[in-house]
C-alpha positions as CSV (number, residue, x, y, z in Angstrom):
1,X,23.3,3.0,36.5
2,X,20.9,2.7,33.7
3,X,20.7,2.3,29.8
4,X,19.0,5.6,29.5
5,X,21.6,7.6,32.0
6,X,24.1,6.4,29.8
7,X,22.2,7.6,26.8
8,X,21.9,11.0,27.9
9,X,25.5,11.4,29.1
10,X,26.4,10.1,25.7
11,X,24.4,12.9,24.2
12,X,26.3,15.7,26.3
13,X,29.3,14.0,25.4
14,X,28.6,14.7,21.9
15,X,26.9,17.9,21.6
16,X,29.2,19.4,25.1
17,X,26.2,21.1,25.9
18,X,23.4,20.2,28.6
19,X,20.2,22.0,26.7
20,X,21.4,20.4,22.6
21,X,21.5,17.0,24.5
22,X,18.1,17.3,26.0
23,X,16.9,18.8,22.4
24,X,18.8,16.0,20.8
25,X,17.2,13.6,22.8
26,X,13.7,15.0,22.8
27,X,13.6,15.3,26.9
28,X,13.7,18.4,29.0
29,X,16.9,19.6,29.8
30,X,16.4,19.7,33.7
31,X,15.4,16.0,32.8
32,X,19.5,15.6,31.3
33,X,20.9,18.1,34.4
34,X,19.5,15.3,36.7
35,X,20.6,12.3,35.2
36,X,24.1,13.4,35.2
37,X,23.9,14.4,38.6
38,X,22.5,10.9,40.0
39,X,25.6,9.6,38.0
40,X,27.9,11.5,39.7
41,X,26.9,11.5,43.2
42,X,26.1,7.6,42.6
43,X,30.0,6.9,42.1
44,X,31.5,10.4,43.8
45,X,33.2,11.2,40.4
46,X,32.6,14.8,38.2
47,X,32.3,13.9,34.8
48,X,32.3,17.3,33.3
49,X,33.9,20.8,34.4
50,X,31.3,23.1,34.7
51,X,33.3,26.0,33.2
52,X,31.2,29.8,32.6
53,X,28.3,28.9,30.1
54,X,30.4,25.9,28.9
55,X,31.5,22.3,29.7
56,X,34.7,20.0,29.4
57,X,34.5,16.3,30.1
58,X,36.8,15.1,33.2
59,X,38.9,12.2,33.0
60,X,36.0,10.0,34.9
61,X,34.2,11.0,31.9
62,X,36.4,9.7,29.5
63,X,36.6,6.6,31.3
64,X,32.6,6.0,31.5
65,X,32.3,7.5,27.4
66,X,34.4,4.5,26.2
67,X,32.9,2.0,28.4
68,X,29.2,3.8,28.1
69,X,29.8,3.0,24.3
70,X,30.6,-0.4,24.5
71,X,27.9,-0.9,26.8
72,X,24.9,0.4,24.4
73,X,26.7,-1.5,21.3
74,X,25.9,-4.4,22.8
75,X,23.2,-3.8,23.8
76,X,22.0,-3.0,20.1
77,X,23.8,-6.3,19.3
78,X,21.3,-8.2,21.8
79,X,18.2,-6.8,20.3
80,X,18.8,-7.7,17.0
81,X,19.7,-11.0,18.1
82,X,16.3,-11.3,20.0
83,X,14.3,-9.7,17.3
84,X,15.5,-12.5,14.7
85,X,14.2,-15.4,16.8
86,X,11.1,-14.6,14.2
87,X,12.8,-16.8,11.2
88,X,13.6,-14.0,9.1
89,X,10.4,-11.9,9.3
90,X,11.2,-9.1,10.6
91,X,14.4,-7.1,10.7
92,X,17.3,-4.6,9.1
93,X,20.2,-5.1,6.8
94,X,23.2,-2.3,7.1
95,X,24.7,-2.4,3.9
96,X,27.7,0.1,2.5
97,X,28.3,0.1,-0.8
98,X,31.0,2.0,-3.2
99,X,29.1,4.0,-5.6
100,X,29.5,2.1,-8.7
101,X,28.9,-1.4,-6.8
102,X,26.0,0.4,-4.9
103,X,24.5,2.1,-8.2
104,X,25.0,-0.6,-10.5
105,X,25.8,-3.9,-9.3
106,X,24.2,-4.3,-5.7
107,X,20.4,-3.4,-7.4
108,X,19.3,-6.9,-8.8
109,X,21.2,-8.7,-5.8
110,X,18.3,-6.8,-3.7
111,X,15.9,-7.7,-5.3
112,X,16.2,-11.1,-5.1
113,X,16.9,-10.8,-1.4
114,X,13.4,-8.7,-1.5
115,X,11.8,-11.5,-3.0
116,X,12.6,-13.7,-0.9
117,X,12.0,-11.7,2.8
118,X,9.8,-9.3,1.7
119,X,9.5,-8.5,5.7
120,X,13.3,-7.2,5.8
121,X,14.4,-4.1,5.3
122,X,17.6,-2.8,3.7
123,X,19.7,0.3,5.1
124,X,22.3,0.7,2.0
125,X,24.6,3.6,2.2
126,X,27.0,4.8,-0.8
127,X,30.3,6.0,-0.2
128,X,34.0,5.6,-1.4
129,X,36.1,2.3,-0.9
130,X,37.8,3.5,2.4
131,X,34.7,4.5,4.2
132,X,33.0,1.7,3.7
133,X,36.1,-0.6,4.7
134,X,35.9,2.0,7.4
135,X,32.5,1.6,8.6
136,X,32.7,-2.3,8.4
137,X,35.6,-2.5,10.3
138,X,33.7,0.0,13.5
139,X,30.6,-2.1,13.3
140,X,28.4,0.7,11.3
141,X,27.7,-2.1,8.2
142,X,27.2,-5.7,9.2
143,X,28.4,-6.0,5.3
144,X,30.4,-3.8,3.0
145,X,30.6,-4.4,-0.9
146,X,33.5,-2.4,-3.0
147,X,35.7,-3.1,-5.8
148,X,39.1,-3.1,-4.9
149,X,41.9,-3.9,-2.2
150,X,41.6,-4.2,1.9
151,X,44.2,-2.3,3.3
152,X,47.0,-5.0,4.8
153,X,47.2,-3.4,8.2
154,X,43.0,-3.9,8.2
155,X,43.0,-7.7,6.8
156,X,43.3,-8.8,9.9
157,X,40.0,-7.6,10.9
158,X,37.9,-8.2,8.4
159,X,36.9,-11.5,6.7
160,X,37.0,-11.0,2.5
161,X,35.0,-12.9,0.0
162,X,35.3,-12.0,-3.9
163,X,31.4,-11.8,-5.5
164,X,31.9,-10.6,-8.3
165,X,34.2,-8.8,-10.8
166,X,34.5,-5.5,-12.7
167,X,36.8,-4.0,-15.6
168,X,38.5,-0.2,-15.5
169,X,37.8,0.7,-19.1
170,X,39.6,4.1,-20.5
171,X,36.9,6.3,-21.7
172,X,37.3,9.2,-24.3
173,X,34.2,11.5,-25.7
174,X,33.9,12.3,-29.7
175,X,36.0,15.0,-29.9
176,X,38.8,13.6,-28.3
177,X,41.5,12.7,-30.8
178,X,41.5,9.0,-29.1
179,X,37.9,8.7,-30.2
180,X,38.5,6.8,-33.4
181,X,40.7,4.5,-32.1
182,X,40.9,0.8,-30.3
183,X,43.9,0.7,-28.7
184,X,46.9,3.1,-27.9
185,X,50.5,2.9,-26.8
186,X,51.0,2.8,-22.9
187,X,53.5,5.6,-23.3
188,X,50.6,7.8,-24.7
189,X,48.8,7.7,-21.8
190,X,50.9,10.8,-20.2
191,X,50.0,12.9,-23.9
192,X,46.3,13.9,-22.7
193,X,44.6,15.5,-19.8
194,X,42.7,13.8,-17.3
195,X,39.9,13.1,-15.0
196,X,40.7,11.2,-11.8
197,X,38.5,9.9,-9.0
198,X,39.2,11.2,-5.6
199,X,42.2,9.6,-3.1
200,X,40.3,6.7,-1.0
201,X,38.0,5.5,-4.2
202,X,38.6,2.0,-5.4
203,X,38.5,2.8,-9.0
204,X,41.5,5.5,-7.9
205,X,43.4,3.2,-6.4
206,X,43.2,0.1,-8.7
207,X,43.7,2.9,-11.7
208,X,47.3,3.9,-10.2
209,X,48.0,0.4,-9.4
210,X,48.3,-0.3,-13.0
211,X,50.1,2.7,-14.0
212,X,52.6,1.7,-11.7
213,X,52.4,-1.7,-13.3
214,X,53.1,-0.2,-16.5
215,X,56.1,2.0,-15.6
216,X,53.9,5.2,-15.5
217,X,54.0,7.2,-12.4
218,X,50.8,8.2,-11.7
219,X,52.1,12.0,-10.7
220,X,53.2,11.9,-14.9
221,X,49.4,11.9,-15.9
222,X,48.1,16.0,-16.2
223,X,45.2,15.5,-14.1
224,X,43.2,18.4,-15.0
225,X,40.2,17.2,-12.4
226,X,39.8,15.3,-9.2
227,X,36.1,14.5,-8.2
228,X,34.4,12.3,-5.8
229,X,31.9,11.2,-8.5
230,X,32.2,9.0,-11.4
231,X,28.5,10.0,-13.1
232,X,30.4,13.5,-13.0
233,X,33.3,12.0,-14.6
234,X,31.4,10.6,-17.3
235,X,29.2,13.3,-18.3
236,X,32.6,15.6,-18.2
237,X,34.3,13.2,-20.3
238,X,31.3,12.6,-23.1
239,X,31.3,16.6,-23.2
240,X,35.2,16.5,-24.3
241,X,37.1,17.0,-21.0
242,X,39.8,14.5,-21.3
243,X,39.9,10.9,-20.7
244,X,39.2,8.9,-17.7
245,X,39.5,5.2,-16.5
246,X,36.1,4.4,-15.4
247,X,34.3,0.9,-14.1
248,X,33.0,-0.8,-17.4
249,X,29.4,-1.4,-15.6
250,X,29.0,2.4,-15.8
251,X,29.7,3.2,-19.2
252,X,28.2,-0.2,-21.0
253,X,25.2,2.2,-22.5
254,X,27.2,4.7,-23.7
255,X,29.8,2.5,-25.0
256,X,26.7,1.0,-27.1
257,X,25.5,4.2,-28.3
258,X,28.8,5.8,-29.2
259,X,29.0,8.8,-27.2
260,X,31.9,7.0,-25.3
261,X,34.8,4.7,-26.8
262,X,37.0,2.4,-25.1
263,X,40.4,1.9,-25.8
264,X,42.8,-0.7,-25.1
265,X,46.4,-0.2,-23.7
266,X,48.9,-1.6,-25.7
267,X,52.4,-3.2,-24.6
268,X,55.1,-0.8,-26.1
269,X,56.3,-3.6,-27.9
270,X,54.9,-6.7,-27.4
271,X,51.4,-7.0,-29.4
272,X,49.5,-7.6,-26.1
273,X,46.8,-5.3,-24.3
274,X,46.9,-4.8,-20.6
275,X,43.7,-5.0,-18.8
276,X,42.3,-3.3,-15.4
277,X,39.9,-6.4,-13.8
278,X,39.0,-6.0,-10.2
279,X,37.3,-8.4,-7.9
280,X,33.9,-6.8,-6.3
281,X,34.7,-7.7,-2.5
282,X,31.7,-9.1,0.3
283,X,33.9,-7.8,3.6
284,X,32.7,-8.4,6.9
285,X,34.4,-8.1,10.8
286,X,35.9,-10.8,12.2
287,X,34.5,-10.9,15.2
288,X,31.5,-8.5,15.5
289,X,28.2,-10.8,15.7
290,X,27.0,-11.6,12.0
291,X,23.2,-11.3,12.3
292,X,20.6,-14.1,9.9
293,X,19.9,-11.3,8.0
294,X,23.1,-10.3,6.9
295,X,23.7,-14.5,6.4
296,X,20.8,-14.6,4.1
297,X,22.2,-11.9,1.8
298,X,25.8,-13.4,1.7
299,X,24.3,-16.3,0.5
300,X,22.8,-14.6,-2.1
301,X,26.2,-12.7,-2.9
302,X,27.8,-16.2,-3.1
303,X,25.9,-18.2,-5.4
304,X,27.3,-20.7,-7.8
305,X,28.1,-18.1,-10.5
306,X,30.5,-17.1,-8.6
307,X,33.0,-19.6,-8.3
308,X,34.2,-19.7,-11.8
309,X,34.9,-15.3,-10.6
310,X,37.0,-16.8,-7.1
311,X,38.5,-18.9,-9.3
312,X,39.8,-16.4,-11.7
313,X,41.4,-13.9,-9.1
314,X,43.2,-16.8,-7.1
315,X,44.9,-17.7,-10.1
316,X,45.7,-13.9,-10.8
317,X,47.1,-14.1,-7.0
318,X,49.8,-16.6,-7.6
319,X,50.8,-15.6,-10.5
């Protein structure tokens, strides 16, 4: 059995089809046919049904597609272990990011990490809070970076550092009747329409968190969109479309140059204002090999600056 048999029957696997394998893979497909062939008369197993013009994998093939897998992860693992033995001069990052943290947060923390390994590359994808806990946990980031929670049935699987911190600020545009004001009732927050993030976004799920805090049920709000974008939010939001709770490293500029406002949320009778302050999360697996690479940027992530940040949210934690 060999690493590139395996490839190839991971490729049928995938695409269920002998000639989108061999295209996938950039090989003839009589080159694929003949692989899977040696592996099954090898071990006297079928691994697919060969069924009219199409194919079903077999129970053997289930069994070699899980350990197949396994097999090529670690052998990915291995190589960027051996490819490191250069001190840092040569090599990949695989980064995921939530949009906001990826967008405006994570830049200047790259490069500083570019100035100091200007050899290393960076693979960053953006996507919502529970993809990227998602992808860290299956070993597709060596780091993830969100603001927000870690599920409790996935804490035990992933290692959390706080790096940072951001605020939820409730936005209104100049024609909204909120515009002219600092703060507002809590109880007023159900008397407008708004525009929420999408379920599985951190700024969603920190945003209900605090209604709930607050008495409010989150279903009382007339949400009159749901997107998966928070630059979309915004510009809806500056144009007049209700308000939104948005992260304040977003909106600082409009904030500055008036075509936003802020308000705060007062107690309904105590003369106190409630704040939304999230800690910006470092998550990594547990037990997945953490390459020098992806050591070298948590350093960065966790400088000194950062304590006084830790410091903050334990004290939140016990309280």
């Amino acid at each position: 059995m060999t690493l590139e048999q395996l490839r190839i029957f991971l490729a049928v696997v995938e695409h269920l089809h002998f000639t989108r394998a061999a295209d996938a893979l950039y090989i003839t497909q009589p080159a694929v046919s003949a692989a899977i062939q040696n592996l099954e008369g090898e071990y006297g197993v079928k691994l697919f049904h060969r069924i009219g013009r199409h194919i079903e994998i077999t129970e053997a093939g289930k069994l070699l597609h899980l350990e197949a897998q396994k097999i090529l992860d670690q052998v990915a693992i291995t190589e960027r272990a051996l490819k490191e033995l250069n001190d840092l001069q040569r090599g990949e990052l695989r980064l995921g990011a939530s949009f906001t943290i990826g967008n405006y947060w994570l830049p200047q923390k790259i490069s500083k990490f570019k100035q100091l390994y200007p050899n290393l590359s960076i693979n960053c994808t953006l996507a919502n809070a529970e993809k990227i806990v998602t992808g860290t946990v299956t070993g597709h980031f060596d780091l993830g970076l969100f603001a927000g929670e870690v599920k409790l049935s996935l804490q035990n699987s992933l290692e959390q550092k706080i790096v940072g911190s951001d605020r939820l600020q409730i936005v209104v545009g100049k024609s909204h009747p909120w515009f002219q004001r600092t703060t507002i009732n809590v109880r007023e927050l159900t008397t407008t329409t708004w525009i929420m993030r999408e379920p599985g976004s951190g700024t969603q799920q920190m945003f209900e968190q605090a209604l709930q805090k607050w008495g409010i049920a989150p279903n009382k709000l007339k949400v009159m969109f749901v997107l998966n974008s928070s630059e979309m939010i915004k510009t809806l939001v500056e144009k007049g479309v209700g308000a939104a709770a948005v992260p304040e490293l977003m909106v600082q500029k409009e904030i500055q140059f008036s075509t936003l406002n802020c308000v705060k949320i007062e107690h309904p009778t105590q003369d106190i204002t409630f704040d939304i302050i999230r800690p910006v999360l470092l998550i990594k697996h547990r037990q997945r090999f953490q390459t020098k690479i992806s050591k070298a940027f948590e350093t960065i992530l966790m400088k000194q600056e950062t304590k006084n940040i830790r410091a903050l949210f334990e004290v939140r934690k016990h309280e």
